[in-house]
C-alpha positions in Angstrom: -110.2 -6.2 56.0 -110.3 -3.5 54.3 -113.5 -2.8 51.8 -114.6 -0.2 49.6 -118.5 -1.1 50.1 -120.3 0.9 52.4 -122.7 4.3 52.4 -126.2 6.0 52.3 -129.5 3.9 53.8 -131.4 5.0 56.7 -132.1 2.0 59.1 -135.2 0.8 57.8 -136.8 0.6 61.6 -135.7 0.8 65.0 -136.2 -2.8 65.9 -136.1 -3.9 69.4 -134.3 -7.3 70.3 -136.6 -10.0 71.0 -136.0 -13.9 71.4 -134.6 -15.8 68.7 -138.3 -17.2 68.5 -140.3 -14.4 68.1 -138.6 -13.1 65.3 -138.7 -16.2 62.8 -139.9 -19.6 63.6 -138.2 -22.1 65.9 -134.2 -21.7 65.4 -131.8 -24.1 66.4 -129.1 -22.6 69.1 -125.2 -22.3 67.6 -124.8 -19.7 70.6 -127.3 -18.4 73.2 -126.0 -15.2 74.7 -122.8 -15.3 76.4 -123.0 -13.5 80.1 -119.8 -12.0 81.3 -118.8 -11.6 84.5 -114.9 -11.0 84.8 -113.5 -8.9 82.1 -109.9 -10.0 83.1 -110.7 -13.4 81.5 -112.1 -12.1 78.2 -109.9 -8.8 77.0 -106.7 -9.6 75.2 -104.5 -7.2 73.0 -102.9 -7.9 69.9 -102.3 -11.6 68.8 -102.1 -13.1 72.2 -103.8 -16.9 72.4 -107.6 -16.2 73.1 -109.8 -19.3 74.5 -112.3 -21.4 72.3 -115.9 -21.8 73.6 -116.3 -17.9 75.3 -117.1 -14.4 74.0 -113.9 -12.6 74.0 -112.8 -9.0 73.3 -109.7 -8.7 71.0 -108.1 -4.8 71.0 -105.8 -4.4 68.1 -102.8 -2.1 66.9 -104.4 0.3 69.2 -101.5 1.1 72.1 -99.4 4.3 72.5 -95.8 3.5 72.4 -94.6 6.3 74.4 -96.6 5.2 77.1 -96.3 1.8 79.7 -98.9 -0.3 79.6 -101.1 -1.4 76.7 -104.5 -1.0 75.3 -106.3 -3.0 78.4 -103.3 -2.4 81.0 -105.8 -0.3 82.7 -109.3 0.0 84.9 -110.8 2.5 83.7 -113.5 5.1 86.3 -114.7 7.4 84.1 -118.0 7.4 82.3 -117.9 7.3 78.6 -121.7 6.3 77.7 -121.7 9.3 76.0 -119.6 7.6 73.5 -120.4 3.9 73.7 -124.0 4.5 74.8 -123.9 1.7 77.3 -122.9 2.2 81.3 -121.8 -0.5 83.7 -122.9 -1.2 86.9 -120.7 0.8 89.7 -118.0 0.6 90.6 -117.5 1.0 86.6 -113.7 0.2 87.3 -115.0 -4.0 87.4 -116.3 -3.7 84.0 -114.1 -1.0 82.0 -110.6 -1.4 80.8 -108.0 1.3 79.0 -104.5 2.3 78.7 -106.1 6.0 80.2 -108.7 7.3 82.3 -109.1 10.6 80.7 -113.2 11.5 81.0 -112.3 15.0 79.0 -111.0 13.9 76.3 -112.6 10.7 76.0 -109.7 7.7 76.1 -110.5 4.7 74.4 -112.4 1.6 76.4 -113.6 -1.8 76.4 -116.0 -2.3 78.7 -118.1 -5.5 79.6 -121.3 -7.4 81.5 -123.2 -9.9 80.9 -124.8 -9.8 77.7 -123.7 -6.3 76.8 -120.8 -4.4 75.8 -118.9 -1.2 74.7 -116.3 0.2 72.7 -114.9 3.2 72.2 -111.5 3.3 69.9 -110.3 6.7 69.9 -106.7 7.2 67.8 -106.0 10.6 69.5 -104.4 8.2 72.2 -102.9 5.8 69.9 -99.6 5.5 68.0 -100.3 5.5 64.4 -99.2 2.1 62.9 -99.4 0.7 59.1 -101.5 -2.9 59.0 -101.3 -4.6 56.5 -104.9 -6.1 54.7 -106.9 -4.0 57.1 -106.9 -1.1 60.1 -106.9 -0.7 63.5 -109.9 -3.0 64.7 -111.7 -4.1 68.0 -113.4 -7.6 68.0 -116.2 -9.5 69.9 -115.9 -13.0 69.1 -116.8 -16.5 69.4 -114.2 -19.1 68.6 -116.0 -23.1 68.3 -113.4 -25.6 69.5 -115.9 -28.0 67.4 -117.1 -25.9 64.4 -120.9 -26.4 63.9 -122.4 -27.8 60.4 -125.0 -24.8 59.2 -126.4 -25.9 55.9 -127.5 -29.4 56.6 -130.8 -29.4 54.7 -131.8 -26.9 52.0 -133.9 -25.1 53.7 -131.1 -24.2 56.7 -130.6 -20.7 56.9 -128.1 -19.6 59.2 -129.1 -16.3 61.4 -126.4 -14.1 63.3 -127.9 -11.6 65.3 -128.2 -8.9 68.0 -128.8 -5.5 69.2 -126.3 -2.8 68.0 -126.1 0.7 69.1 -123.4 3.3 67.2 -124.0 6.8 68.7 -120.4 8.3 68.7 -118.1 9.2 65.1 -115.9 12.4 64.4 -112.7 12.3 62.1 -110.2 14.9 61.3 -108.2 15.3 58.2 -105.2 16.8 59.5 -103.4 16.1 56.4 -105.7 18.4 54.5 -105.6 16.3 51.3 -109.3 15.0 51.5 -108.3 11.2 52.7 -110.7 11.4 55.4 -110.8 8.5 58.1 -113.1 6.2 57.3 -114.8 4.1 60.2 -117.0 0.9 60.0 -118.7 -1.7 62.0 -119.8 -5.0 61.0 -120.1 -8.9 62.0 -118.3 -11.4 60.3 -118.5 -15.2 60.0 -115.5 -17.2 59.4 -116.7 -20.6 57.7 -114.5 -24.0 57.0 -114.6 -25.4 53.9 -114.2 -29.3 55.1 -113.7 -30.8 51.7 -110.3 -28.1 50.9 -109.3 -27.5 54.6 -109.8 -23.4 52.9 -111.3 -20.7 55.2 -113.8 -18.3 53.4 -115.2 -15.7 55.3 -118.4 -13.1 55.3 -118.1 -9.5 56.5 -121.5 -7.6 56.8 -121.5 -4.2 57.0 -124.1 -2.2 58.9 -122.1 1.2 59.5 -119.7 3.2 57.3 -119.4 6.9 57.7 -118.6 7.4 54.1 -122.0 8.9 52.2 -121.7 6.4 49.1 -124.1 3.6 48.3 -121.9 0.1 49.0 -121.7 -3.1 46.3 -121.5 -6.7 47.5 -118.0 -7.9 46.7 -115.7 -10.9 46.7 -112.0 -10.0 48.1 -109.0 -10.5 49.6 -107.1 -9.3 52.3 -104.3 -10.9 51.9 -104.7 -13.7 54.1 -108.7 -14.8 53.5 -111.5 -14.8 50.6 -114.5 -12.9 51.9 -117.2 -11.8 50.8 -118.0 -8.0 51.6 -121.8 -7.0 52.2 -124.1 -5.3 53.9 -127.3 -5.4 55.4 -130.1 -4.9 53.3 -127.9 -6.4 50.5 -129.4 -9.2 48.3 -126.7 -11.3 46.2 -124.4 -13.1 49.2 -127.1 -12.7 52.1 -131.1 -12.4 52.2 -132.5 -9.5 53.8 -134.4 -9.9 56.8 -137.9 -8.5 57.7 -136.8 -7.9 61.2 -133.1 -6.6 60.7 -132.2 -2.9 60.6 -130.5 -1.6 57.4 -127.2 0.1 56.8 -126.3 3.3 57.2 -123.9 6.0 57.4 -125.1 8.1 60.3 -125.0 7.0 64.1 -127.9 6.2 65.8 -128.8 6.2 70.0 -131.5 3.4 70.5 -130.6 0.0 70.2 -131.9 -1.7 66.8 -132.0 -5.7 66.0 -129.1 -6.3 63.1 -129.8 -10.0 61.6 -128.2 -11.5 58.9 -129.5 -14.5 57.2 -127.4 -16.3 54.9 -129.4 -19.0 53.0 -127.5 -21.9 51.1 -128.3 -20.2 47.5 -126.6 -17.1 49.1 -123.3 -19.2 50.1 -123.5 -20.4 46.9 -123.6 -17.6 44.8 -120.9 -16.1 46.8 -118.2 -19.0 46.5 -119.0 -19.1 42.9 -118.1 -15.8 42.5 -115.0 -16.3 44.5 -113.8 -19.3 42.3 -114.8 -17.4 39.0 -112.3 -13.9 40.0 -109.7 -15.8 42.2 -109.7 -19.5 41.0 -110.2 -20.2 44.7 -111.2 -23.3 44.6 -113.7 -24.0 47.1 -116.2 -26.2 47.3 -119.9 -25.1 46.0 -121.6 -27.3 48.3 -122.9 -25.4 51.6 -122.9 -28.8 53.4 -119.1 -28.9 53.5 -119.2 -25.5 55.2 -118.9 -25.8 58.8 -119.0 -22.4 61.3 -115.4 -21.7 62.8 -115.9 -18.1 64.0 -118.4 -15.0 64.2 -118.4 -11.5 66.0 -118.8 -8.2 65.5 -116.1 -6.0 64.0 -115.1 -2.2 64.8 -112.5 -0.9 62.1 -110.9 2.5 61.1 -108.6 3.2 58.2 -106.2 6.6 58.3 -103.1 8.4 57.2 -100.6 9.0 59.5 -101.5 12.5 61.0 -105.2 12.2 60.6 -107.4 10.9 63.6 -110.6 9.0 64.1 -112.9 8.4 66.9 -115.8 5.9 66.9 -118.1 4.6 70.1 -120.5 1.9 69.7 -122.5 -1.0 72.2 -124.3 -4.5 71.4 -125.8 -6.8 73.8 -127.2 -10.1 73.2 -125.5 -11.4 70.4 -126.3 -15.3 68.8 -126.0 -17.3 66.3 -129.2 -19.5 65.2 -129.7 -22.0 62.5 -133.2 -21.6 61.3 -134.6 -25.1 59.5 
């Protein structure tokens, strides 16, 4: 999903995670914390089949073809906190997968346990490929089996939150035409319109490298209507006291990212998307039930150029505050 929203904020405050409750007032659980303990049964490459009901890491168009193996094909020793900003546990090897092990030059790795995790995409080591409605992308996600209703009172406001960490970006433009890489992080939150059977989905920014001051937008990627935001926006989410703000430089303490979307939010959104794209989805947040929600890592680049981006998150939920 490619956007063009995304710049210059400094996080508002460096906002330690606390427990759902002590940040707002009694929230109903959607998903607690998931606590991993065997990477083999949560990494997965590409398209293949993922579970419903678990936290699972999804590593995508990142492989080098010239090489055996995948993205994940491999455990991976070496220490790369300095790019993710979270270590394992020893032996490191449990909790770290790769298609390299290469501590110099920093190979790309998905590491997990238990509430945390790290990622650090790295292009040097991948074979450039051209994907279509977006860019090369790692996800942490949470598929329901049985989608959750959010919205059922007026008051519901639906919370998806954790810690985020981003302390790692550099990109080159080999090309030497001034189409830098671009790298972002966000969550998103794929929602199920009940009345259409139509999927509308919300991507919220909180990083983007590129120095320009974002707008909230309704899209398309080809495949979905989303709306693109970002924290600290106002029109298709409410900002929350407690959440950080977006930004366009790394940062290397943890800070609390919450979105809140209220039902006048999901509103105004899906009226916008049925004004520009005659999508015709329903305007009623109580037909909206929650299929999917993560946290998205995504770079954009010409052939030739290269991009490297580490981040880590731990104790990511979803709450329904009522």
């Amino acid at each position: 999903m490619k956007r063009n929203a995304v710049a210059i904020t400094v996080l508002s405050a460096l906002l330690l995670l606390a427990p759902a409750t002590s940040k707002g007032s009694s929230p109903v659980a959607l998903l607690e914390p998931q606590s991993i303990t065997d990477v083999e049964d949560h990494l997965f490459v590409d398209y293949d089949p993922t579970p419903n009901d678990q936290i699972n890491m999804i590593v995508r168009w990142q492989d080098d073809a010239s090489h055996s193996g995948n993205a994940i094909s491999q455990a991976v020793s070496y220490d790369p906190s300095a790019f993710t900003g979270f270590t394992p546990s020893s032996p490191r090897n449990t909790w770290q997968r790769g298609e390299f092990d290469d501590a110099v030059k920093g190979s790309p790795v998905y590491q997990f346990q238990g509430t945390s995790g790290g990622i650090l995409m790295n292009s040097w080591f991948t074979t450039y490929q051209n994907v279509v409605g977006g860019g090369a992308n790692t996800t942490y996600e949470y598929k329901f089996s049985s989608p959750p209703a959010v919205w059922t009172t007026p008051n519901s406001k639906l919370w998806v939150q954790g810690d985020l960490k981003i302390p790692w970006f550099a990109n080159w433009d080999n090309n030497s035409n001034g189409n830098w890489p671009v790298g972002q992080v966000s969550y998103f939150i794929y929602l199920k319109d009940t009345s259409t059977d139509q999927t509308f989905c919300y991507v919220i920014n909180a990083f983007d490298n590129r120095p320009t001051i974002p707008d909230e937008a309704i899209m398309h990627d080809t495949f979905t209507y989303f709306a693109s935001t970002y924290f600290g926006a106002n029109d298709y989410v409410t900002p929350n006291p407690y959440s950080g703000s977006w930004t366009h430089s790394t940062w290397n303490q943890y800070v609390f990212y919450r979105v809140e979307i209220q039902p006048n939010d999901l509103v105004s959104a899906l009226t916008d998307a049925n004004t520009l794209y005659g999508a015709g989805l329903s305007t009623n947040p109580a037909d909206y039930v929650l299929t999917s929600v993560g946290i998205l890592q995504e770079t954009f680049r010409e052939d030739g150029d290269q991009i490297s981006l580490g981040i880590s998150f731990r104790d990511f939920g979803v709450y329904v505050d009522n």
